[in-house]
matplotlib code that plots the C-alpha trace (Angstrom):
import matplotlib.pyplot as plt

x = [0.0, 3.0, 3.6, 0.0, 0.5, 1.0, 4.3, 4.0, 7.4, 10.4, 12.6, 14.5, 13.6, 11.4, 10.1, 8.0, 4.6, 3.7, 2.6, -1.5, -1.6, 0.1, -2.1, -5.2, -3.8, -3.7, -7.4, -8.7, -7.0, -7.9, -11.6, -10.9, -12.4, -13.3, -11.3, -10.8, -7.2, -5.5, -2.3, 1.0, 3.5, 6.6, 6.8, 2.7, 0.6, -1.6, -4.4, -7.6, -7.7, -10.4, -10.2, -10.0, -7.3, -6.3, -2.9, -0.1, 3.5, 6.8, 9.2, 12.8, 12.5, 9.1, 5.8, 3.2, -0.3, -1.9, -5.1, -7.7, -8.8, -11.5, -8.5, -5.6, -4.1, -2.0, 0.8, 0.8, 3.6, 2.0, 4.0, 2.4, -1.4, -2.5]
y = [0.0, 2.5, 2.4, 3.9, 7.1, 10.5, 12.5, 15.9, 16.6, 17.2, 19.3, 18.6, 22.1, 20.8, 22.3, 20.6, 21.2, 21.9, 19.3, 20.6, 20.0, 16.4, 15.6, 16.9, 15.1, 11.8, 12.4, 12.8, 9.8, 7.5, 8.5, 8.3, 12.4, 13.5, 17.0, 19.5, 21.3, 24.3, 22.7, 24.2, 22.6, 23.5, 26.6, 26.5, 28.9, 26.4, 24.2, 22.7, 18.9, 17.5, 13.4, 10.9, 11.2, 7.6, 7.5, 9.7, 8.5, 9.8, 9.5, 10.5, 12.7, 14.5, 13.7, 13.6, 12.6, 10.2, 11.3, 9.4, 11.6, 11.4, 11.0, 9.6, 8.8, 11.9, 11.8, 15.4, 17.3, 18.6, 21.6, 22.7, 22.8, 25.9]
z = [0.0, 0.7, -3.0, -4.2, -2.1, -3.6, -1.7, -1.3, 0.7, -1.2, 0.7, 4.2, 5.5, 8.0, 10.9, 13.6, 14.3, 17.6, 20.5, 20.1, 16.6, 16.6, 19.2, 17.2, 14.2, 16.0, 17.3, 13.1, 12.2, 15.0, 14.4, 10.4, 10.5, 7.1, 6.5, 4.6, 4.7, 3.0, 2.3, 1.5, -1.4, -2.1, -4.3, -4.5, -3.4, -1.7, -2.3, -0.4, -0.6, 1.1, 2.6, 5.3, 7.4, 7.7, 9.6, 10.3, 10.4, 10.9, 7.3, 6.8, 9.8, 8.9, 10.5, 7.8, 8.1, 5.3, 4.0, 1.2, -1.0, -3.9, -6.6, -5.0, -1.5, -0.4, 2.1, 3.3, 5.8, 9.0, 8.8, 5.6, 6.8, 6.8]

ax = plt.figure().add_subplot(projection="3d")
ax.plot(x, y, z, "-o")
ax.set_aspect("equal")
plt.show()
């Protein structure tokens, strides 16, 4: 399943997101919380995806949070949501 899921995180400039906002993260994907997020890629000026937010993980030193969308599954950096 990894495979199938869009990445939206292509540079190492990462910056944390705070301890309220994990923990609210954690809370949408434990319940499986349909959301809609203005998201933040790199040199974009931003875009609201709406989904599932299935699962969040922590990859290459980044905590992202997955989220099923109508087209495609997205893997989104929680330092990016707007």
């Amino acid at each position: 399943m990894a495979g199938r899921w869009r990445h939206d995180v292509t540079t190492n400039d990462y910056l944390p997101v705070d301890c309220a906002t994990h923990s609210e993260l954690e809370r949408l994907a434990l319940r499986r919380v349909a959301v809609t997020v203005d998201y933040r890629a790199d040199g974009d000026a931003g875009e609201r995806i709406e989904g599932v937010v299935v699962n969040l993980e922590t990859r290459v030193g980044a905590e992202h949070h997955l989220l099923e969308t109508q087209n495609w599954p997205r893997r989104l950096s929680s330092e990016r949501l707007r």
